[in-house]
C-alpha positions as a printed NumPy array, in Angstrom:
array([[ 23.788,  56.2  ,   9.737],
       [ 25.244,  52.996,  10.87 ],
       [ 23.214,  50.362,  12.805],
       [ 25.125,  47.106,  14.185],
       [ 23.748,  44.207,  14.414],
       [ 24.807,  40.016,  15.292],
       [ 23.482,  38.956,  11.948],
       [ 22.313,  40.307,   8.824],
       [ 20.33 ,  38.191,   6.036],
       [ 19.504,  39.517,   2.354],
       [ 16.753,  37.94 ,   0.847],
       [ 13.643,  36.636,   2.454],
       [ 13.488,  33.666,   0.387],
       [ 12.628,  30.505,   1.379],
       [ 16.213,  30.19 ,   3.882],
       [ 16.228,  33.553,   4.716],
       [ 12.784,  34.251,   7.204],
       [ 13.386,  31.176,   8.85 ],
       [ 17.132,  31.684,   9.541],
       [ 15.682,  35.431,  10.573],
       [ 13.237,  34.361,  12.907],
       [ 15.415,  31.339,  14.01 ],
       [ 18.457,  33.696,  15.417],
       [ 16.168,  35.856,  16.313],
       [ 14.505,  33.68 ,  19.109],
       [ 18.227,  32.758,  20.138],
       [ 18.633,  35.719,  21.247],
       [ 20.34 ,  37.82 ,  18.279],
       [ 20.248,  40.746,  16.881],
       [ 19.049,  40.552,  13.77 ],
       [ 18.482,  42.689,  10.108],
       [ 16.183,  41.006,   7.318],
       [ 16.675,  42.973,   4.118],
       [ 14.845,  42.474,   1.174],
       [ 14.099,  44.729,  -1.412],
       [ 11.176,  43.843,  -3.315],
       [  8.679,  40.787,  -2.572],
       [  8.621,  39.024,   0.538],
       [  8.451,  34.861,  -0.111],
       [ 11.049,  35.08 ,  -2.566],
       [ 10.244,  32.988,  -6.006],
       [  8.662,  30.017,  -4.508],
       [  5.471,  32.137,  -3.073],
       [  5.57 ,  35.103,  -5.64 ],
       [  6.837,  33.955,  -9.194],
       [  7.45 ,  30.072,  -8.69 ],
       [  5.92 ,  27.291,  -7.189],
       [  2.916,  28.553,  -5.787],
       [  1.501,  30.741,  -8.283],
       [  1.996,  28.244, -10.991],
       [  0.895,  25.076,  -8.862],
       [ -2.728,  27.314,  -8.266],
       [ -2.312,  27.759, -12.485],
       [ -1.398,  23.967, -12.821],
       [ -4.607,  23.103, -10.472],
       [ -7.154,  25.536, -13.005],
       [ -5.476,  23.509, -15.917],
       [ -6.211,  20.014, -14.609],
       [ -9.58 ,  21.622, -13.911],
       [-10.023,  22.689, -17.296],
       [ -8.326,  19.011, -18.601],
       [-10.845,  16.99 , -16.305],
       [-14.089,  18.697, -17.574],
       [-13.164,  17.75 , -21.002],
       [-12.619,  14.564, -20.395],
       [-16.062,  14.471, -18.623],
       [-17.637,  11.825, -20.961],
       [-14.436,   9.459, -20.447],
       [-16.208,   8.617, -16.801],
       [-19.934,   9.025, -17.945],
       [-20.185,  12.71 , -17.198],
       [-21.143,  15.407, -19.329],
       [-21.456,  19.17 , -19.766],
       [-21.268,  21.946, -22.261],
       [-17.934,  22.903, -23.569],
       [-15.136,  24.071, -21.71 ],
       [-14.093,  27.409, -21.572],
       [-11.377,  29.365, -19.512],
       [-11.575,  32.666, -17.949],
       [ -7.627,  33.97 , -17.497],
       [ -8.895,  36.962, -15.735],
       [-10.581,  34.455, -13.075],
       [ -7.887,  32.051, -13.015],
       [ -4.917,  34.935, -12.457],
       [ -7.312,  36.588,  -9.615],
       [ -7.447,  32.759,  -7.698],
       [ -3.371,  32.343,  -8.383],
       [ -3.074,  36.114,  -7.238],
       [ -4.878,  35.614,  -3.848],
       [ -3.184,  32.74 ,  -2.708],
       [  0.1  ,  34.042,  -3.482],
       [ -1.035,  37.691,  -1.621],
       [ -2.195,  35.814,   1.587],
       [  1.289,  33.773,   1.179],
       [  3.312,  36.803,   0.446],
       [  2.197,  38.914,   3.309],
       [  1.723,  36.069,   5.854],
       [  5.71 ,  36.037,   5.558],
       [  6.246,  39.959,   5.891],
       [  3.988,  39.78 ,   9.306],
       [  6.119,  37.198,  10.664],
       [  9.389,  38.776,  10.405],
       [  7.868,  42.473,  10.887],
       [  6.301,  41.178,  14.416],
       [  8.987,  38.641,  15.339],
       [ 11.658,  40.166,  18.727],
       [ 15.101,  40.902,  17.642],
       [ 14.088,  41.399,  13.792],
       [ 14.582,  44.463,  12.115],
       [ 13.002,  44.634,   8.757],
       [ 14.508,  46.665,   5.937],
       [ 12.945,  47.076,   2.494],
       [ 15.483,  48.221,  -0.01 ],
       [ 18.833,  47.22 ,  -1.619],
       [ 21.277,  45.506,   0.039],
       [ 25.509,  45.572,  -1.005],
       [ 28.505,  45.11 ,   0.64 ],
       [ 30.661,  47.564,   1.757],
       [ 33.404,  45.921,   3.637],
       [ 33.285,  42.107,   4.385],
       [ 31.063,  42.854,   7.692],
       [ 28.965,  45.631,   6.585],
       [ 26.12 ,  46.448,   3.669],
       [ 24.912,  49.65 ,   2.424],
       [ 21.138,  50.117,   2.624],
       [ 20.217,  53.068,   0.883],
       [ 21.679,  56.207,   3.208],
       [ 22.483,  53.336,   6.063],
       [ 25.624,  51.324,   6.804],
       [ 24.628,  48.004,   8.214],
       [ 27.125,  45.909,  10.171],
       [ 27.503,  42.247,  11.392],
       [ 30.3  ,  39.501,  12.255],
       [ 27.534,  37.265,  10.455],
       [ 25.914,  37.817,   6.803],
       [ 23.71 ,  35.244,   4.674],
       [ 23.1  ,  36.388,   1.329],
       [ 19.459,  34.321,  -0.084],
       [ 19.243,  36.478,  -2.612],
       [ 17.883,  34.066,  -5.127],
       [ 17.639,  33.871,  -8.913],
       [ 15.766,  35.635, -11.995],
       [ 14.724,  33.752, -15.081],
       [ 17.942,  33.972, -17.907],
       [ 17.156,  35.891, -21.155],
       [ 19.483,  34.63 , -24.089],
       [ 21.803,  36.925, -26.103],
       [ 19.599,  36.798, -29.679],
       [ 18.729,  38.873, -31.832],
       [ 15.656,  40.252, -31.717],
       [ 15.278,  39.716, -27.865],
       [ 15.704,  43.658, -27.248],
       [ 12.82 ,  44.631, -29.601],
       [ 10.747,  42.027, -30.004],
       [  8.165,  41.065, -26.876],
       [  8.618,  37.86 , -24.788],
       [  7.455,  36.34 , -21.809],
       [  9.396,  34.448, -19.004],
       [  8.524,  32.453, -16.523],
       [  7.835,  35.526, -14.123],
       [  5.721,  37.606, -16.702],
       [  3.591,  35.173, -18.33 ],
       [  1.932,  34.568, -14.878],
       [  0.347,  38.084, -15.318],
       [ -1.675,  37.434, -18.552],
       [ -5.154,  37.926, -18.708],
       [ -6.057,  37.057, -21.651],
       [ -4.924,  33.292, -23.75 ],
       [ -2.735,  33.683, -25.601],
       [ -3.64 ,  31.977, -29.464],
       [ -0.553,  30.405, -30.053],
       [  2.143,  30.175, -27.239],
       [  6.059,  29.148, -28.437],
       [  7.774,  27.744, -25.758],
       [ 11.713,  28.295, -26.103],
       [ 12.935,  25.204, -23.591],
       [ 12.258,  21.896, -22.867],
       [ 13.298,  22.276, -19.137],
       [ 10.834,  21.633, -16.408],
       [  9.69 ,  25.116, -16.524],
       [  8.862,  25.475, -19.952],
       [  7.21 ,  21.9  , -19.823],
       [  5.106,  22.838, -17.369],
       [  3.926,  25.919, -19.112],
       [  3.528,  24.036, -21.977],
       [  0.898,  21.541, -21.077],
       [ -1.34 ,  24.617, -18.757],
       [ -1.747,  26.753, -21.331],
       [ -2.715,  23.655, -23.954],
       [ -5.006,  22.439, -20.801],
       [ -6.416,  26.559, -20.613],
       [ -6.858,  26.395, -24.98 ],
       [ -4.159,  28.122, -26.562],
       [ -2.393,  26.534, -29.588],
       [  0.856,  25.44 , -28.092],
       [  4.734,  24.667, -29.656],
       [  7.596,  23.915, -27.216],
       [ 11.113,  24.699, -29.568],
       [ 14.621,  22.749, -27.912],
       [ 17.819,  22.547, -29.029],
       [ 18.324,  19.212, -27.275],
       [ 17.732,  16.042, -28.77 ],
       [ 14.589,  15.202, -26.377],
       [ 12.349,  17.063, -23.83 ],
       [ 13.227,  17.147, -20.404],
       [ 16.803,  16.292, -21.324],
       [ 18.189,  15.26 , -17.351],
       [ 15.513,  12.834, -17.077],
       [ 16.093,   8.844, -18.585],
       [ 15.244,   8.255, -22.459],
       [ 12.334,   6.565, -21.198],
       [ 10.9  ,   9.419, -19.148],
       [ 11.155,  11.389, -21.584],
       [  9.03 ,   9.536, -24.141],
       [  6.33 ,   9.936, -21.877],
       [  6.775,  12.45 , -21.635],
       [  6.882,  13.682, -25.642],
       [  3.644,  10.672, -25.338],
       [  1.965,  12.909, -23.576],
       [  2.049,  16.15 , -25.385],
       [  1.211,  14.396, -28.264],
       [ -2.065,  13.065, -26.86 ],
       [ -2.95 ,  16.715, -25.489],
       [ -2.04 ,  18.634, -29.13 ],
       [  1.379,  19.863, -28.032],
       [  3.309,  20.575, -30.538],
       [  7.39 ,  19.691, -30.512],
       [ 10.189,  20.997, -32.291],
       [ 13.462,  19.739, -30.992],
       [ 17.317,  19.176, -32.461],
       [ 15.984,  23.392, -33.183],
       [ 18.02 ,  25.967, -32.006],
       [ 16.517,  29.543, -31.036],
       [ 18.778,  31.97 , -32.968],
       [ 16.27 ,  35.074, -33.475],
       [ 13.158,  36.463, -32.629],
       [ 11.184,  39.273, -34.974],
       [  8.197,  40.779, -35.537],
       [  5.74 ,  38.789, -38.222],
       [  2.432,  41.095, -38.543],
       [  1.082,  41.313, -34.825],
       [  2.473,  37.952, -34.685],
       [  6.288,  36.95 , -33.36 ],
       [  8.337,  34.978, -35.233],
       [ 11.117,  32.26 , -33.875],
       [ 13.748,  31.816, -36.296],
       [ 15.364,  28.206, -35.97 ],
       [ 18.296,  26.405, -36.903],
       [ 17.392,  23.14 , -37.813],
       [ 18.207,  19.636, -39.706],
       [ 14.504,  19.165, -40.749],
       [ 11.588,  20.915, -40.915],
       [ 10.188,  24.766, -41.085],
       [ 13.014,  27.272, -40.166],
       [ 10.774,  29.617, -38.3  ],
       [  7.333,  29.045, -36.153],
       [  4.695,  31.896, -35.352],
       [  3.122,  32.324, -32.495],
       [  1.329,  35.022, -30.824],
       [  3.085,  35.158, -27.577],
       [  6.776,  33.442, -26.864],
       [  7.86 ,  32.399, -23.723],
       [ 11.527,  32.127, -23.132],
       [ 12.483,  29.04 , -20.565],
       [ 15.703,  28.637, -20.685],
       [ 17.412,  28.663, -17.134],
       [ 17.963,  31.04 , -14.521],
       [ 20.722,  33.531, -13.458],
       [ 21.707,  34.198,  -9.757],
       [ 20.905,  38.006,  -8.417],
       [ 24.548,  38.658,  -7.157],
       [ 25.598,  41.145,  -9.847],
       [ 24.453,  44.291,  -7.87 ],
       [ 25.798,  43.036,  -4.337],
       [ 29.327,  44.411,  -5.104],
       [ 31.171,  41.171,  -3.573],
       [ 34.103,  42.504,  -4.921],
       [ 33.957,  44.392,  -1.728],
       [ 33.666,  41.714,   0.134],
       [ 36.529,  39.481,  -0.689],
       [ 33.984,  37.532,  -2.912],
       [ 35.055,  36.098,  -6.35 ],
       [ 31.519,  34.571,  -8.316],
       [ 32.424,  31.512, -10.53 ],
       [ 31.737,  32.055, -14.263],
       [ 28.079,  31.81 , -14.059],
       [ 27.488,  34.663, -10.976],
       [ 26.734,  32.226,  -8.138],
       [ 29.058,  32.017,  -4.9  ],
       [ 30.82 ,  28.998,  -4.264],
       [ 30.473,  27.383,  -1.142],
       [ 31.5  ,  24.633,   1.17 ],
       [ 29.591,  21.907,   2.547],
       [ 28.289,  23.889,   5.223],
       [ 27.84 ,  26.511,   3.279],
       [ 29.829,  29.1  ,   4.377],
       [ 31.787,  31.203,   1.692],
       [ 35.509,  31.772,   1.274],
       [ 35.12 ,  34.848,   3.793],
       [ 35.001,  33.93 ,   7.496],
       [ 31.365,  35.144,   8.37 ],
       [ 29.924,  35.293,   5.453],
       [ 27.551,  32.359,   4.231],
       [ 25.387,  32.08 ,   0.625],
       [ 22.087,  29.656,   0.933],
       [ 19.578,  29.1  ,  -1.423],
       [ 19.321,  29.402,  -5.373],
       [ 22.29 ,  31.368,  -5.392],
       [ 24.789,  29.102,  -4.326],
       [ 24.252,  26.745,  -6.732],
       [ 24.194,  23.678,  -4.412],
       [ 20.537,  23.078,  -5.241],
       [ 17.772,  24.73 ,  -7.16 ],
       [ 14.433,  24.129,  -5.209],
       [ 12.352,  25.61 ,  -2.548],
       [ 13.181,  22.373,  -0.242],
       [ 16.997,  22.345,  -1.024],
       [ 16.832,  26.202,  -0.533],
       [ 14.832,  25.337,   3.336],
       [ 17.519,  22.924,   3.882],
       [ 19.924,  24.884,   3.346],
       [ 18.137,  27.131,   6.635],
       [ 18.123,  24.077,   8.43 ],
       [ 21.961,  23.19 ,   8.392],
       [ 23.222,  26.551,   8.581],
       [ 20.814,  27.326,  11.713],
       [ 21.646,  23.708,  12.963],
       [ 25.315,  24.039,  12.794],
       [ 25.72 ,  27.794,  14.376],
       [ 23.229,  27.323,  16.563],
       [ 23.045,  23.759,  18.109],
       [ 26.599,  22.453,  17.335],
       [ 25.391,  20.35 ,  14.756],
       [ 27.848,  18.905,  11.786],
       [ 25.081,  19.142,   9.141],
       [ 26.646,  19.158,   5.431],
       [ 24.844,  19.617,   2.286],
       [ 26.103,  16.354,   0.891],
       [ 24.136,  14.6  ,   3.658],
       [ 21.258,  15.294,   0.927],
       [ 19.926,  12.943,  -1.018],
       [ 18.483,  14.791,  -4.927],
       [ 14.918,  14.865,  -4.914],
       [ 12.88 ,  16.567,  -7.306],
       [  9.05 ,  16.745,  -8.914],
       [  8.232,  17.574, -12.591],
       [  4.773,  19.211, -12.274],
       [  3.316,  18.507, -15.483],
       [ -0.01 ,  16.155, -15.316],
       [  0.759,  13.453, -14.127],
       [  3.703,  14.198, -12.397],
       [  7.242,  12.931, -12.083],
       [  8.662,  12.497,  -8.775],
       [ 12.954,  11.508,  -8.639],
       [ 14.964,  10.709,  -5.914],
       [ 18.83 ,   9.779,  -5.753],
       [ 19.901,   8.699,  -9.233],
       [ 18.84 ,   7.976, -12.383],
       [ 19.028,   4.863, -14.852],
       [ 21.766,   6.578, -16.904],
       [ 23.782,   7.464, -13.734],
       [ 24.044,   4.362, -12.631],
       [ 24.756,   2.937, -15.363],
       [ 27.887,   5.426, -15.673],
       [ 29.064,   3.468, -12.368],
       [ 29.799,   0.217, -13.863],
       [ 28.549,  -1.179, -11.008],
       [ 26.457,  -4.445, -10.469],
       [ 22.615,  -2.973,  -9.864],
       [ 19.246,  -4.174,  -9.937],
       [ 16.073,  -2.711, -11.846],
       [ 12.837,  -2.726, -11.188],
       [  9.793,  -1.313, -13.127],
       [  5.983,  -1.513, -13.863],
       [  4.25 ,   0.9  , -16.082],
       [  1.164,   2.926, -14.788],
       [ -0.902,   0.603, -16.851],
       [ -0.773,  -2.394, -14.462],
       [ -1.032,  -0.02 , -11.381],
       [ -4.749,  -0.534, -10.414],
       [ -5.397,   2.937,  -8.827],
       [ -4.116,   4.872, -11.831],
       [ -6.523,   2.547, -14.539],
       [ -9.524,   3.631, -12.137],
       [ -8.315,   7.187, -12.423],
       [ -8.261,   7.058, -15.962],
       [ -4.409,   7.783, -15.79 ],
       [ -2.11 ,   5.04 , -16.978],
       [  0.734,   7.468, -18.752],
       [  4.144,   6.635, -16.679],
       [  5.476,   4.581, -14.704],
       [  7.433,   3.242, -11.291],
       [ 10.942,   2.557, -12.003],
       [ 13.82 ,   1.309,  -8.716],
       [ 17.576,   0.944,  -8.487],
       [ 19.015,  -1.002,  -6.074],
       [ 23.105,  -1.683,  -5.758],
       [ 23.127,  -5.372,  -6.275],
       [ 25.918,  -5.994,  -3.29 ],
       [ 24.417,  -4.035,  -0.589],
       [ 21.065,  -3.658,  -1.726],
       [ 20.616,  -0.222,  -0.548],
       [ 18.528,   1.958,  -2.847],
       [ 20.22 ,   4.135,  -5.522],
       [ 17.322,   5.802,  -7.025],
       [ 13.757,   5.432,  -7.688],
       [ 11.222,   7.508, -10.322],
       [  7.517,   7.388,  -9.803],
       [  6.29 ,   9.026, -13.02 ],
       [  2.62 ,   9.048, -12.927],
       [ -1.264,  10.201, -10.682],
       [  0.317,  10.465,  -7.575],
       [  4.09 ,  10.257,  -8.073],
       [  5.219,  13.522,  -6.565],
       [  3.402,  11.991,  -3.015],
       [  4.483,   8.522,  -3.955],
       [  8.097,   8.547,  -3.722],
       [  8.592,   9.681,  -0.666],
       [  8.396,   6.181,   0.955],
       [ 11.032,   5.121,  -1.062],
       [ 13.369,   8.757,  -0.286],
       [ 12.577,   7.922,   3.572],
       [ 14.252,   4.085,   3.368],
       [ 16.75 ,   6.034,   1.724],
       [ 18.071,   8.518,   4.13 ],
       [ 17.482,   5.762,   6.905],
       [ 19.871,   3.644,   5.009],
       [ 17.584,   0.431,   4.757],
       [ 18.102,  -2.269,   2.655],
       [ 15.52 ,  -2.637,  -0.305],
       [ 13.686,  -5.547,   1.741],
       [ 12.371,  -2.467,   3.901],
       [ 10.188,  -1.995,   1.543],
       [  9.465,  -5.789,   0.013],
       [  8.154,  -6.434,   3.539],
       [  6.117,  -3.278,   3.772],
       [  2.276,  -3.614,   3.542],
       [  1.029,  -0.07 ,   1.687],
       [ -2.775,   0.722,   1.723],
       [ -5.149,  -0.066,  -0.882],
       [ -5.533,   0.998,  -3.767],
       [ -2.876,   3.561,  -3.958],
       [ -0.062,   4.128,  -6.418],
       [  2.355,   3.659,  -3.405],
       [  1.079,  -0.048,  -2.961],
       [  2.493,  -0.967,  -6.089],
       [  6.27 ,  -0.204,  -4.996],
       [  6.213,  -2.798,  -2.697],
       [  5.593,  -5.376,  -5.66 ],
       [  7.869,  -3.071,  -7.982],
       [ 10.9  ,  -3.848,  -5.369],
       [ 10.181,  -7.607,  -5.58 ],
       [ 10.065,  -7.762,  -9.163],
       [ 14.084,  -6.579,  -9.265],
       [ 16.405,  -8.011, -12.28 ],
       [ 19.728,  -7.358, -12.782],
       [ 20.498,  -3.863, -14.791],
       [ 21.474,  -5.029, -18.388]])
């Protein structure tokens, strides 16, 4: 049977309800397919499951340190089974709060199966033939499992699967030193398991400055982490009722065994099953669509937002991605994906918050530029907190002085930064924020000083 429609959109992701609902209330006609769990990876599999984990870890972490602020208590134990039933009944009341949106909104037919194309302006759903002038794929991403050996018989975790144990695992191996795996790294260390993170890089979290990433490596070693890098993963196999990571490596033990293994190491768009051969389509090498600044594809009509256009990787780049397409078709608005300034958090404990660019890119510039930085340590709120790992660290162009980046690293820093991101997209001038009186005591009241403090970038 075929059903028309003025706009079909595959994926209800974090672009896709919105967009949904959005045309929806203007009037069109609208399908919202998606075949498996509504809230895409951010509610079901992503940020808010392991944020809810992330909160039972620091829970765990703080009652530990209880005798650090004059507080004390019997040791610390975690129950998985109680912490997976909290993360599972946030993400349920999440998941379906979505579904009853678009299932009650006007103008939104819901369809739950697979969506792929059959023409450029039409998608087979199971028996049905759905057809539109408009289609937006938000169709997302699935963690990448590496071509090993081993990987096909020997069990692993990703970053999906591990969020379904119940029971701690004795001896986690973390393959990846990417914010995933870091994360995952320091919660189950913070929930008791013996913990080793294996990279083939020469440093964890290998996109952030050398210097965020010793604080990183500082603070693993101060929680029992355990860190193999300049290691390649080349196998996996079975040792006992153990698994065994075989490495290639310069120095030290060419294998580590753990109970469980967790394999971090990227993500893969879900295009492969949405026949875009049909069409008029062509992937780049890696499966995601290309797209323009306004994200529309190289077929009038068709647009890609989200994960799988590879124009951003996060929940808010993904909602962004709603706004200008929505903005532009519906309101006449010129909205353009470059108009985005990077922003990004690191959600180990503390956390890093980035915006704009980093140390090393601006170095890359040759340009003159201005540095400013004070570590945790002299930040008054973080010493009370008992929290002094990190640091706040500003660029500024030296001719304009406009900001080019900023890195609050530290209690707080994922809040933090954003009064330094908003002087950025309103184009002030660092003395915005020189002349700024912040409240007391906060981390935040500190960047203020940290902007005053500015010497030119050796």
């Amino acid at each position: 049977m075929k059903h028309s429609f003025d706009a079909i959109v595959v994926g209800a992701g974090q672009a896709g309800p919105s967009l949904a609902v959005r045309l929806a209330k203007a009037g069109r006609k609208v399908a919202m397919v998606e075949r498996h769990l509504f809230g895409g990876t951010c509610i079901n599999n992503g940020c808010t499951p392991t944020k809810a984990m992330v909160a039972s870890a620091h829970a765990a972490h703080l009652a530990r340190r209880g005798g650090d602020f004059g507080v004390h208590a019997g040791p610390v134990s975690v129950d998985m089974r109680a912490v997976k039933a909290r993360k599972d009944t946030i993400v349920s009341n999440s998941r379906n709060s979505v579904e009853k949106w678009l299932r009650t909104t006007e103008n939104c037919t819901v369809f739950t199966a697979t969506a792929s194309f059959a023409s450029p302006t039409t998608m087979r759903i199971g028996d049905d033939l759905l057809e539109a002038p408009q289609i937006f794929l938000n169709v997302g991403a699935r963690p990448r499992v590496p071509k090993m050996t081993g990987v096909d018989s020997v069990p692993f975790l990703t970053s999906t699967t591990i969020l379904d144990l119940e029971e701690l695992p004795a001896h986690l191996i973390v393959v990846g030193a990417g914010y995933v795996g870091l994360e995952f790294a320091q919660m189950f260390r913070r929930f008791g398991s013996q913990v080793t993170v294996v990279d083939m890089g020469a440093r964890l979290a290998p996109h952030e400055d050398e210097d965020g990433s010793q604080v990183i490596r500082d603070i693993f070693d101060s929680e029992g982490i355990a860190v193999r890098i300049n290691a390649e993963c080349i196998h996996l196999e079975q040792h006992e009722h153990d698994v065994a990571v075989g490495l290639e490596c310069d120095e030290g033990e060419p294998q580590v065994i753990g109970s469980h293994v967790l394999l971090a190491v990227g993500r893969v768009p879900n295009t492969d099953d949405l026949n875009l051969t049909a069409a008029g389509i062509q992937p780049d090498d890696h499966g995601y669509i290309p797209v323009d600044d306004q994200l529309r594809t190289t077929v009038p009509g068709i647009f890609a937002i989200g994960d799988c256009n590879r124009r951003g990787a996060f929940t808010h780049t993904s909602y962004n991605d709603y706004e200008i397409v929505a903005d532009n078709l519906l309101d006449g608005a010129s909205r353009r994906v470059s108009d985005r300034i990077p922003a990004y958090a690191l959600y180990i404990d503390p956390p890093l918050g980035h915006i704009g660019m980093s140390e090393a890119e601006v170095r890359a510039t040759k340009k003159p530029a201005l540095i400013g930085l004070r570590p945790m340590t002299r930040i008054g709120r973080a010493v009370e907190k008992g929290e002094t790992f990190g640091f706040i660290k500003v660029l500024v162009d030296a001719q304009t002085q406009h900001i080019l980046g900023a890195t609050v690293f530290g209690t707080g820093g994922d809040e933090a930064v954003h009064c330094i991101l908003t002087a950025m997209y309103a184009r002030q001038p660092a003395s915005l924020l020189t002349h700024s009186v912040h409240i007391h005591p906060t981390v935040a009241e500190l960047i203020p000083t940290t902007f005053e403090d500015l010497k030119p970038l050796a």
